[in-house]
mmCIF file of the N, C-alpha and C atoms, coordinates in Angstrom:
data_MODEL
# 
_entry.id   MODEL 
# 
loop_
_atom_site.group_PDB 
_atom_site.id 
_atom_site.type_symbol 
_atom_site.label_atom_id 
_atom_site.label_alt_id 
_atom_site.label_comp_id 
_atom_site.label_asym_id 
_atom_site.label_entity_id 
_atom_site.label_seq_id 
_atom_site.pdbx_PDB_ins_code 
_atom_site.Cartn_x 
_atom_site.Cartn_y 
_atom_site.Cartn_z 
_atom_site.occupancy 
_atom_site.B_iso_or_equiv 
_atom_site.pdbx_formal_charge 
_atom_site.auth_seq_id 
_atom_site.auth_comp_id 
_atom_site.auth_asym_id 
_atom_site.auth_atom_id 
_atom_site.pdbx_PDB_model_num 
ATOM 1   N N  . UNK A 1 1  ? 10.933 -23.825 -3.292  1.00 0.00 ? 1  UNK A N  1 
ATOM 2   C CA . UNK A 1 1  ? 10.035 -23.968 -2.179  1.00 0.00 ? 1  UNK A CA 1 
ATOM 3   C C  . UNK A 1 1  ? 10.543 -23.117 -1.023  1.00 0.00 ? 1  UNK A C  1 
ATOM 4   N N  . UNK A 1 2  ? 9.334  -22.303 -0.614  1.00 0.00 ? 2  UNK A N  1 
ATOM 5   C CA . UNK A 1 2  ? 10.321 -21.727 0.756   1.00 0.00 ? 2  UNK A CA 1 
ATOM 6   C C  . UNK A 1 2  ? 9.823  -22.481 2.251   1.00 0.00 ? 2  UNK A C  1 
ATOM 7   N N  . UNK A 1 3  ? 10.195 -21.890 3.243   1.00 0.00 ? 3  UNK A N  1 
ATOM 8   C CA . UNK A 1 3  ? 9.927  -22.992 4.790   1.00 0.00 ? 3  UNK A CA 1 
ATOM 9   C C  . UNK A 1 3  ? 9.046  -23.139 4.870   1.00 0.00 ? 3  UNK A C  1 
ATOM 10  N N  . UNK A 1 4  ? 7.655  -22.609 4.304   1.00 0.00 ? 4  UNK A N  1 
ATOM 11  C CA . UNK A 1 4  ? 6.876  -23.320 4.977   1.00 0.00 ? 4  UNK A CA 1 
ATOM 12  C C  . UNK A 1 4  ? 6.434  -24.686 3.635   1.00 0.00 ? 4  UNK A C  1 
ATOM 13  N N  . UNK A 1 5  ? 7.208  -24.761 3.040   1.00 0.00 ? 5  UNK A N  1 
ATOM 14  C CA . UNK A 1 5  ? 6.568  -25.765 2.007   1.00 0.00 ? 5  UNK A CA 1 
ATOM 15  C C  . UNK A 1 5  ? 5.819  -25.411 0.547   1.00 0.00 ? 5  UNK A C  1 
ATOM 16  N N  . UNK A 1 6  ? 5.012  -24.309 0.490   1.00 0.00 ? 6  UNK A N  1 
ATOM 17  C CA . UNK A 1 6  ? 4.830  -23.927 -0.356  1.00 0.00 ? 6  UNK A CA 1 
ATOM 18  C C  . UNK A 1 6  ? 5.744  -23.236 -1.541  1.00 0.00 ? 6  UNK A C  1 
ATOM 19  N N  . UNK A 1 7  ? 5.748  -23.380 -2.757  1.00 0.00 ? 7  UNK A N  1 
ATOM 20  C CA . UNK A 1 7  ? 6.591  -23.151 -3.908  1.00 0.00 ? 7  UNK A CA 1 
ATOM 21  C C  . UNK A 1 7  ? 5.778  -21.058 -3.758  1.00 0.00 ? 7  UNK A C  1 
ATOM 22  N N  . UNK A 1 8  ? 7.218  -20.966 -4.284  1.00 0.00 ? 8  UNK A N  1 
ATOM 23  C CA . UNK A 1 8  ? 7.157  -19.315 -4.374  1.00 0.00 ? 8  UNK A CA 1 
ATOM 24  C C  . UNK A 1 8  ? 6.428  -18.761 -5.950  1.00 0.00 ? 8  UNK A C  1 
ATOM 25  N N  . UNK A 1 9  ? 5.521  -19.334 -6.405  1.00 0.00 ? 9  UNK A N  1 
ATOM 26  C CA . UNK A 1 9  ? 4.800  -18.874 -7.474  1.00 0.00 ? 9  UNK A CA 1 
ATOM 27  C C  . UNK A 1 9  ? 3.399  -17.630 -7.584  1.00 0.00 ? 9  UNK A C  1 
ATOM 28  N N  . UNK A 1 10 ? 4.223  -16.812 -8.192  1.00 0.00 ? 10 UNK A N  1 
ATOM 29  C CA . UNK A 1 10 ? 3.438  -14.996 -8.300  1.00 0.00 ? 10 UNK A CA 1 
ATOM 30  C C  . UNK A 1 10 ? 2.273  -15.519 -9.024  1.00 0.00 ? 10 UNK A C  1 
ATOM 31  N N  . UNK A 1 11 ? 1.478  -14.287 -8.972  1.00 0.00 ? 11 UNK A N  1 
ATOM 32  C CA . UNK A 1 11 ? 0.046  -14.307 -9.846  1.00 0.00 ? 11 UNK A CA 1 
ATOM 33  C C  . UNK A 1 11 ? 1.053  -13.692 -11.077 1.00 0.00 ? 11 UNK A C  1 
ATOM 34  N N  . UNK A 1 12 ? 2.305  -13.539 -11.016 1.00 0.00 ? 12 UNK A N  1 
ATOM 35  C CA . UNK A 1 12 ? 2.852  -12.771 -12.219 1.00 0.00 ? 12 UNK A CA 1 
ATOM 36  C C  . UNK A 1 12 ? 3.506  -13.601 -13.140 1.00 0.00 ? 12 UNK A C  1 
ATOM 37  N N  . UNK A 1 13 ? 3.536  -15.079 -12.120 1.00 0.00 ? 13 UNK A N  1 
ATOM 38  C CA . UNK A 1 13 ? 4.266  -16.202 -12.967 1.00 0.00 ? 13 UNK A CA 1 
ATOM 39  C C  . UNK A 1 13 ? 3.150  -16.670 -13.732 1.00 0.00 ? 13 UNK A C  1 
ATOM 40  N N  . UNK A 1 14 ? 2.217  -16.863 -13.492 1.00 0.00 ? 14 UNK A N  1 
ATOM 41  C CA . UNK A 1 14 ? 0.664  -17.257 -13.614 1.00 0.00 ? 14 UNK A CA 1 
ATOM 42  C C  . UNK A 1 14 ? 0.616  -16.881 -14.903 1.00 0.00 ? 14 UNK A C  1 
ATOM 43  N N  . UNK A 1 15 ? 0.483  -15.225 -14.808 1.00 0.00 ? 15 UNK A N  1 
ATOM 44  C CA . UNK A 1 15 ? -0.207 -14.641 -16.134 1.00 0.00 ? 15 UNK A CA 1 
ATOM 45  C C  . UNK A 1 15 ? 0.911  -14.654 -17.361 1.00 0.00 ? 15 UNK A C  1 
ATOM 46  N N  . UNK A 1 16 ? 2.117  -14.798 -16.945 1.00 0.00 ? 16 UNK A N  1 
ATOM 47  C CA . UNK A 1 16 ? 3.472  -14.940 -17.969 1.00 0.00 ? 16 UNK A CA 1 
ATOM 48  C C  . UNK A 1 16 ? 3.057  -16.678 -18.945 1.00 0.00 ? 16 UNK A C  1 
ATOM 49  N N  . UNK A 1 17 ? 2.541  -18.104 -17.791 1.00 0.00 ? 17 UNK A N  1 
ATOM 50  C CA . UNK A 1 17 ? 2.219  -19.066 -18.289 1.00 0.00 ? 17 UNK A CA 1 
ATOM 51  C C  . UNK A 1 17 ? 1.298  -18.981 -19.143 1.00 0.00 ? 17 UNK A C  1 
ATOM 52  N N  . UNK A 1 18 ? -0.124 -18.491 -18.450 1.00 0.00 ? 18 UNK A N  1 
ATOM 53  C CA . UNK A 1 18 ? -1.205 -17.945 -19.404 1.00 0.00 ? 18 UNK A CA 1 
ATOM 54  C C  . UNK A 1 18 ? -1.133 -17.584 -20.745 1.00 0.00 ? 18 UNK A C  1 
ATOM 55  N N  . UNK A 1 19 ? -0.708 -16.463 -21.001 1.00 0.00 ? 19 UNK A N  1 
ATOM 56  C CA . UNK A 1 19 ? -0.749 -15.472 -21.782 1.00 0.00 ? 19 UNK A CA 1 
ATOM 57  C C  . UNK A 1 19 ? 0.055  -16.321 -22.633 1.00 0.00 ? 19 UNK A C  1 
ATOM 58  N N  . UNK A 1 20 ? 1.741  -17.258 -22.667 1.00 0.00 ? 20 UNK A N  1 
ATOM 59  C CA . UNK A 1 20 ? 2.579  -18.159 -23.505 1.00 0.00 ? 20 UNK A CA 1 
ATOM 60  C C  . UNK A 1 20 ? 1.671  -19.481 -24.221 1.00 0.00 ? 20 UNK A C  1 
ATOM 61  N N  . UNK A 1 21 ? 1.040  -20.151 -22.923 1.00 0.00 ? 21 UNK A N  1 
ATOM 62  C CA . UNK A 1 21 ? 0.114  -21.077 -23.253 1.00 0.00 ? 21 UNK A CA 1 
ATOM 63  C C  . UNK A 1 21 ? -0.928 -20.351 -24.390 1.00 0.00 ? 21 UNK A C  1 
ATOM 64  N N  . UNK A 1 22 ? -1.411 -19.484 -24.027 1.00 0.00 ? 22 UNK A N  1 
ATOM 65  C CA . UNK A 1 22 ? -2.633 -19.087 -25.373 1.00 0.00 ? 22 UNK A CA 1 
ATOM 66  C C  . UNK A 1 22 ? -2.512 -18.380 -26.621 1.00 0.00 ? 22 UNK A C  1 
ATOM 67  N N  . UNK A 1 23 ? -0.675 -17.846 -26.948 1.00 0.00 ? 23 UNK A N  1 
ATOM 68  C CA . UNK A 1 23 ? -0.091 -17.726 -28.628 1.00 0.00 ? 23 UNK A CA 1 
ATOM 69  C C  . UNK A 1 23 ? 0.716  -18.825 -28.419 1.00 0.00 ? 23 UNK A C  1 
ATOM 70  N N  . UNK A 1 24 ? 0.761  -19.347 -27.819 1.00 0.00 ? 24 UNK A N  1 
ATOM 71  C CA . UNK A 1 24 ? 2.023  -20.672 -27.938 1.00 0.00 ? 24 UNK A CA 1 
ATOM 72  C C  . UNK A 1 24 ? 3.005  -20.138 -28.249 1.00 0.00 ? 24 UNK A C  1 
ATOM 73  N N  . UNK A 1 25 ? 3.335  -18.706 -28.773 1.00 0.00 ? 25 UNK A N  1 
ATOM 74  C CA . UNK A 1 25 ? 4.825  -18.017 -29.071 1.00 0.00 ? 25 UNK A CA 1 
ATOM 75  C C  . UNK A 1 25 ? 5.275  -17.274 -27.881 1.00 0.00 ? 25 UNK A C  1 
ATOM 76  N N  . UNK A 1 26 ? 6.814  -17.573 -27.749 1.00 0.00 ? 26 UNK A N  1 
ATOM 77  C CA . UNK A 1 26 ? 7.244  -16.559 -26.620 1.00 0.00 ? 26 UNK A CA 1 
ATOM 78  C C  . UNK A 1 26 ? 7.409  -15.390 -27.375 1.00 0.00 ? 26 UNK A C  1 
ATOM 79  N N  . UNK A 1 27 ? 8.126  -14.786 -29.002 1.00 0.00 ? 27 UNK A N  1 
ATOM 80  C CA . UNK A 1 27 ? 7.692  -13.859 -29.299 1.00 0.00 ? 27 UNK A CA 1 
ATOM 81  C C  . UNK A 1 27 ? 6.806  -12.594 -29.045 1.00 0.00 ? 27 UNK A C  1 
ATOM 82  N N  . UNK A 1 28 ? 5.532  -13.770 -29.521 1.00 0.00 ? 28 UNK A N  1 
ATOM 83  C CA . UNK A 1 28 ? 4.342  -13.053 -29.575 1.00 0.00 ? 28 UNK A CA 1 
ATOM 84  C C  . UNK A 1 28 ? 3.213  -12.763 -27.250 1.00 0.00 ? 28 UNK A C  1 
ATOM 85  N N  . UNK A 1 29 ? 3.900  -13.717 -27.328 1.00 0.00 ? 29 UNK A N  1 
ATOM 86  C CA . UNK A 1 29 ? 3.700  -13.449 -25.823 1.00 0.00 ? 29 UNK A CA 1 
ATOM 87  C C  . UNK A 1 29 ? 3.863  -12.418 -25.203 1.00 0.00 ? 29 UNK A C  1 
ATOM 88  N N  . UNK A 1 30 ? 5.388  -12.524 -25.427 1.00 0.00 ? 30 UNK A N  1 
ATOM 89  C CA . UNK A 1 30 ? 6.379  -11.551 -24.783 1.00 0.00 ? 30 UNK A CA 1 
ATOM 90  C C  . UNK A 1 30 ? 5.988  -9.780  -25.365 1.00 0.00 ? 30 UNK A C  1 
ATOM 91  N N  . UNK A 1 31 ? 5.627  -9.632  -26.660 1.00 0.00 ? 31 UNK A N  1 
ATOM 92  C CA . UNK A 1 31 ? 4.895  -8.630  -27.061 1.00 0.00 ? 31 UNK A CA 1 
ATOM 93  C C  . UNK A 1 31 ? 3.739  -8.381  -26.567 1.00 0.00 ? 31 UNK A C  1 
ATOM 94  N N  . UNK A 1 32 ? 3.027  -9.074  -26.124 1.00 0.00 ? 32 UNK A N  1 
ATOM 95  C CA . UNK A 1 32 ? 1.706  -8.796  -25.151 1.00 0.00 ? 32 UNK A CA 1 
ATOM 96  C C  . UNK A 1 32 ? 1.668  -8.180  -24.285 1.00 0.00 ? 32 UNK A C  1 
ATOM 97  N N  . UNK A 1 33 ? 3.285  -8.415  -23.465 1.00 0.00 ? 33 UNK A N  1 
ATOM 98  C CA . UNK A 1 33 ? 3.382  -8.245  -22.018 1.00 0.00 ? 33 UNK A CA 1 
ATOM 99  C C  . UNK A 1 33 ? 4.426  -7.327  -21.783 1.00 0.00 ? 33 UNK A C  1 
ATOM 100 N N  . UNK A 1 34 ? 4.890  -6.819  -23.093 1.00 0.00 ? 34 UNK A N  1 
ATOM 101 C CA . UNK A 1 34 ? 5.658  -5.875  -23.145 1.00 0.00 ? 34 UNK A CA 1 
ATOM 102 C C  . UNK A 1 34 ? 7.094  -5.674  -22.416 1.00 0.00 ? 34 UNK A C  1 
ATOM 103 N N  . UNK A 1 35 ? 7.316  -6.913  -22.610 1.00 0.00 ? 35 UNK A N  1 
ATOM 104 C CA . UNK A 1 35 ? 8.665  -7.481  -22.169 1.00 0.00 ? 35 UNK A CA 1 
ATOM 105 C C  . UNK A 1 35 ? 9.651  -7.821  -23.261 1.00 0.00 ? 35 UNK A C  1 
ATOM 106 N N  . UNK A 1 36 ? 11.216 -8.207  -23.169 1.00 0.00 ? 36 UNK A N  1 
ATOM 107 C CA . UNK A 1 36 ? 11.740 -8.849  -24.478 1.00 0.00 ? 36 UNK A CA 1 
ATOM 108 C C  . UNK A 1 36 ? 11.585 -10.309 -24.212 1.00 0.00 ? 36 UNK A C  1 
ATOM 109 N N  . UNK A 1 37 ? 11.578 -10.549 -25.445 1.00 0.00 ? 37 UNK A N  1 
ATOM 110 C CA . UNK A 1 37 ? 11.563 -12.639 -25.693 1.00 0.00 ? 37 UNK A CA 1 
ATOM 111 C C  . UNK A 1 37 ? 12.263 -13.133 -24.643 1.00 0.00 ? 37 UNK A C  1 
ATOM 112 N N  . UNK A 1 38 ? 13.938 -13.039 -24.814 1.00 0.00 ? 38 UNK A N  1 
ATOM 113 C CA . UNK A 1 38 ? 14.786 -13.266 -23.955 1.00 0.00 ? 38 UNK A CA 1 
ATOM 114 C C  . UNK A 1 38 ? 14.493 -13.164 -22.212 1.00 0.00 ? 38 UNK A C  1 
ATOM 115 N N  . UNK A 1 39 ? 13.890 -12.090 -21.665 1.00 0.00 ? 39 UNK A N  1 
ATOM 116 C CA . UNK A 1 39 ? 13.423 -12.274 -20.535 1.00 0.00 ? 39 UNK A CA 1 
ATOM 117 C C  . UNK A 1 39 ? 12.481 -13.373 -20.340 1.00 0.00 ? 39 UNK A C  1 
ATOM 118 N N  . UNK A 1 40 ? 11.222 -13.076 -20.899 1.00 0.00 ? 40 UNK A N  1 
ATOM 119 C CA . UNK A 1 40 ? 10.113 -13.744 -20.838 1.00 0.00 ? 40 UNK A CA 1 
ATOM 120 C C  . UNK A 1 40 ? 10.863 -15.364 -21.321 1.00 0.00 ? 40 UNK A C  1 
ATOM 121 N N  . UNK A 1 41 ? 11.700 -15.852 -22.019 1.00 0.00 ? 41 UNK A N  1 
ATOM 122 C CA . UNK A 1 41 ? 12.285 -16.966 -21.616 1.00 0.00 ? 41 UNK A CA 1 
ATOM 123 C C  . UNK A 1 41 ? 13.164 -17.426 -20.256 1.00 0.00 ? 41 UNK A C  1 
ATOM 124 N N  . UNK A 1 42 ? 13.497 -16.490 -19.888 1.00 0.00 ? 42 UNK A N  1 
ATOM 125 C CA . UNK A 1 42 ? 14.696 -16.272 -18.757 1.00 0.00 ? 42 UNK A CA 1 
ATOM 126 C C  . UNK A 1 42 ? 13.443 -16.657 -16.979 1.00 0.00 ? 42 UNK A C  1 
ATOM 127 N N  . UNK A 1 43 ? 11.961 -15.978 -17.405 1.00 0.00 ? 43 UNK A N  1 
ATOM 128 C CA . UNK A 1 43 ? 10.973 -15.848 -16.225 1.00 0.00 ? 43 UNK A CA 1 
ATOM 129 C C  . UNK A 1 43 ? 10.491 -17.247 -16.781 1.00 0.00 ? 43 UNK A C  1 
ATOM 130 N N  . UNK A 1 44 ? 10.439 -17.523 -17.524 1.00 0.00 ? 44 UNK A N  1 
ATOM 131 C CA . UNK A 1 44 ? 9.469  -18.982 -17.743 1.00 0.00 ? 44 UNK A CA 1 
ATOM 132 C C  . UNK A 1 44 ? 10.253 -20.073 -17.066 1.00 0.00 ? 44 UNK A C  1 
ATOM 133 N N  . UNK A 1 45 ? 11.764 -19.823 -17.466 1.00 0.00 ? 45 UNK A N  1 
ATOM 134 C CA . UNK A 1 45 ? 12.886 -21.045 -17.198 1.00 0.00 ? 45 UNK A CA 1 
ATOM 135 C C  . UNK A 1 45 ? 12.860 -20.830 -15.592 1.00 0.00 ? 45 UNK A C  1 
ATOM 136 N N  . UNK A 1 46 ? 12.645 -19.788 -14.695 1.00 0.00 ? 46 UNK A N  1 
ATOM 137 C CA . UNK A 1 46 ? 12.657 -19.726 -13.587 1.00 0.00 ? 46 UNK A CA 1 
ATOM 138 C C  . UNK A 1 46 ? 11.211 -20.654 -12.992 1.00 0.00 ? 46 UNK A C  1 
ATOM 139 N N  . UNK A 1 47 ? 9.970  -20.433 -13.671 1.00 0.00 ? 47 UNK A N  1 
ATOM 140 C CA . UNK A 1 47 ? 8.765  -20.976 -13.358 1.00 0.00 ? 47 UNK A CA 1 
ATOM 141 C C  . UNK A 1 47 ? 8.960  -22.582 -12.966 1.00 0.00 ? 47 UNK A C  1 
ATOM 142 N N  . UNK A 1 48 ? 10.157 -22.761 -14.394 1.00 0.00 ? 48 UNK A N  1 
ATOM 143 C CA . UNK A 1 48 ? 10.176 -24.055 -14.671 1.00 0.00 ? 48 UNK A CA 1 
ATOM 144 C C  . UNK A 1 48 ? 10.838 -24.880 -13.431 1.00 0.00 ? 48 UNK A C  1 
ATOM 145 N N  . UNK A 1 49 ? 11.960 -24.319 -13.133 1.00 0.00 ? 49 UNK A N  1 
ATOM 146 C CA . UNK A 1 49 ? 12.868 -24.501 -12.127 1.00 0.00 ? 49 UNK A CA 1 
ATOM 147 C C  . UNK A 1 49 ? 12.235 -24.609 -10.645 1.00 0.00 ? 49 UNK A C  1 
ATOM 148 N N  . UNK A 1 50 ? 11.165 -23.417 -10.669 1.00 0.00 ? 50 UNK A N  1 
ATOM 149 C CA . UNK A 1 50 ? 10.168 -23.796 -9.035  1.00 0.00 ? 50 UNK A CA 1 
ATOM 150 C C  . UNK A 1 50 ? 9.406  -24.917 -8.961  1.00 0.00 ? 50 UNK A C  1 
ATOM 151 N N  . UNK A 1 51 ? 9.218  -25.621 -10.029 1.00 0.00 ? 51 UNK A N  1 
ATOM 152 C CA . UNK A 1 51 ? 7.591  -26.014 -10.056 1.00 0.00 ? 51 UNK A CA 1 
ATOM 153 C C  . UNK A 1 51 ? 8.666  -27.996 -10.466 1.00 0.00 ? 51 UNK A C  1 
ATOM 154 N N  . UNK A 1 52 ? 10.057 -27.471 -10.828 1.00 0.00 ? 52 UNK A N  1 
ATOM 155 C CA . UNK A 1 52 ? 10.873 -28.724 -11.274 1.00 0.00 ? 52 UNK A CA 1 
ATOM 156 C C  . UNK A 1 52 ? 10.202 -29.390 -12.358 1.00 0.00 ? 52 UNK A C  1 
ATOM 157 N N  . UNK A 1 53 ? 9.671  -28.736 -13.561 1.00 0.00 ? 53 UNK A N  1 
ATOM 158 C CA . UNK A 1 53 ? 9.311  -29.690 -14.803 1.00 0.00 ? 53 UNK A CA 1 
ATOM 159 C C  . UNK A 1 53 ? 9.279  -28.200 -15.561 1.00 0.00 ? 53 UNK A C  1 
ATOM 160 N N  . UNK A 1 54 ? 9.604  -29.108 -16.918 1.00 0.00 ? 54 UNK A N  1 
ATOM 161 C CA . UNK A 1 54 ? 9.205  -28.225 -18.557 1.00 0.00 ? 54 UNK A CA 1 
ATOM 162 C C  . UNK A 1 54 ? 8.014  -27.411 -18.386 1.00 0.00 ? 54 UNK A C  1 
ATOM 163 N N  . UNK A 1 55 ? 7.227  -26.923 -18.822 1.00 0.00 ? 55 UNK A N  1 
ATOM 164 C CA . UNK A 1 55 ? 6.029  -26.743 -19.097 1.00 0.00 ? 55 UNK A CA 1 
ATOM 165 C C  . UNK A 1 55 ? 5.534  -26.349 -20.577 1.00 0.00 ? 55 UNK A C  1 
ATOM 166 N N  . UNK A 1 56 ? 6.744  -26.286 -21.666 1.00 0.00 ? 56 UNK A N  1 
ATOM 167 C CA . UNK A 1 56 ? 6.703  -25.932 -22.849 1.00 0.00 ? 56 UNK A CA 1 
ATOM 168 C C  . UNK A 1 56 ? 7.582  -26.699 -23.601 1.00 0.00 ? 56 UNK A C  1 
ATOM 169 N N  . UNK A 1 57 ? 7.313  -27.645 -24.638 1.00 0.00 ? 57 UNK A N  1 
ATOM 170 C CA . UNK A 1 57 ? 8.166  -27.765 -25.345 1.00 0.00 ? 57 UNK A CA 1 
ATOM 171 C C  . UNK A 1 57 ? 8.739  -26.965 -26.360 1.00 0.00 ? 57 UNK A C  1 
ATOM 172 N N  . UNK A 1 58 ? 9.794  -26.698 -26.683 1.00 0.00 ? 58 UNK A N  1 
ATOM 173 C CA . UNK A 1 58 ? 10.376 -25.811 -27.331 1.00 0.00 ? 58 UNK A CA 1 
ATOM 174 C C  . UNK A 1 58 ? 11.105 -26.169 -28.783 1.00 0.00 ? 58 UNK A C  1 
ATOM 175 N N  . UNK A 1 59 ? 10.367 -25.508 -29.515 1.00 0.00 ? 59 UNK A N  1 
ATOM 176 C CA . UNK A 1 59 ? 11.401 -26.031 -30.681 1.00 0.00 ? 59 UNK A CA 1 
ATOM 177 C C  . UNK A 1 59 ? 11.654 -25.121 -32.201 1.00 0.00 ? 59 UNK A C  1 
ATOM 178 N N  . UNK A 1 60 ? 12.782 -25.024 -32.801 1.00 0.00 ? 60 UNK A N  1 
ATOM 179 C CA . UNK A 1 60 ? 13.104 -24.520 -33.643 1.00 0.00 ? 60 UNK A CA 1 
ATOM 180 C C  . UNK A 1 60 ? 12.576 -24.215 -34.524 1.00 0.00 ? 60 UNK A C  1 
ATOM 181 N N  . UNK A 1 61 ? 11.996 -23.332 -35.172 1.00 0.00 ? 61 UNK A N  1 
ATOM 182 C CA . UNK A 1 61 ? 11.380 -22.648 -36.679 1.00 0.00 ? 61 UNK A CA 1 
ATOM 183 C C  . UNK A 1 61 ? 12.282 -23.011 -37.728 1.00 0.00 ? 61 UNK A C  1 
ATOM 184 N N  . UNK A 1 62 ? 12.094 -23.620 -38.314 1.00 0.00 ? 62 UNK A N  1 
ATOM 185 C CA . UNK A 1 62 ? 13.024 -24.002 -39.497 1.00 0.00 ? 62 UNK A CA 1 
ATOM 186 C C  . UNK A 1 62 ? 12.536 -23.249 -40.680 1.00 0.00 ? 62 UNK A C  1 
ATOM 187 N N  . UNK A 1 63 ? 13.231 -22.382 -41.788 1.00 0.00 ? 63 UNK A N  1 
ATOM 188 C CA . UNK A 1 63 ? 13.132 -21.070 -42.937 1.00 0.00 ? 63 UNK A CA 1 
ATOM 189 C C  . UNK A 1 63 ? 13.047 -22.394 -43.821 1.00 0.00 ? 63 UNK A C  1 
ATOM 190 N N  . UNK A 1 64 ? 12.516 -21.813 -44.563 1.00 0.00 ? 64 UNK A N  1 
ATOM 191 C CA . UNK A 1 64 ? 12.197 -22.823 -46.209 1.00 0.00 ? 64 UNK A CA 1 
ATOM 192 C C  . UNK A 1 64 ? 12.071 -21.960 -47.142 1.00 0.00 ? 64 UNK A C  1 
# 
């Protein structure tokens, strides 16, 4: 949050949520947006941190 109260959230955090929310993959997200996974996890975990909640549950691909 900065002084005047309002949380510091971009139209860039926006379209990073967007775009994750609608493949549900950060992978495949992150290929959209032409970023690596690792960032685009690194900008989400920041989203997460402004806004103080998850917004994705996350979980392991298990190989069979």
């Amino acid at each position: 949050m900065n002084q005047s109260g309002y949380l510091d959230i971009s139209i860039y955090h926006i379209k990073l949520f967007l775009i994750l929310a609608r493949t549900r993959s950060f992978s495949r997200a992150a290929e959209q947006l032409y970023i690596s996974q690792p960032t685009l996890t690194r900008r989400i975990q920041t989203l997460e941190e402004l806004i103080g909640m998850k917004l994705f549950l996350r979980e392991k691909r298990r190989w069979s």
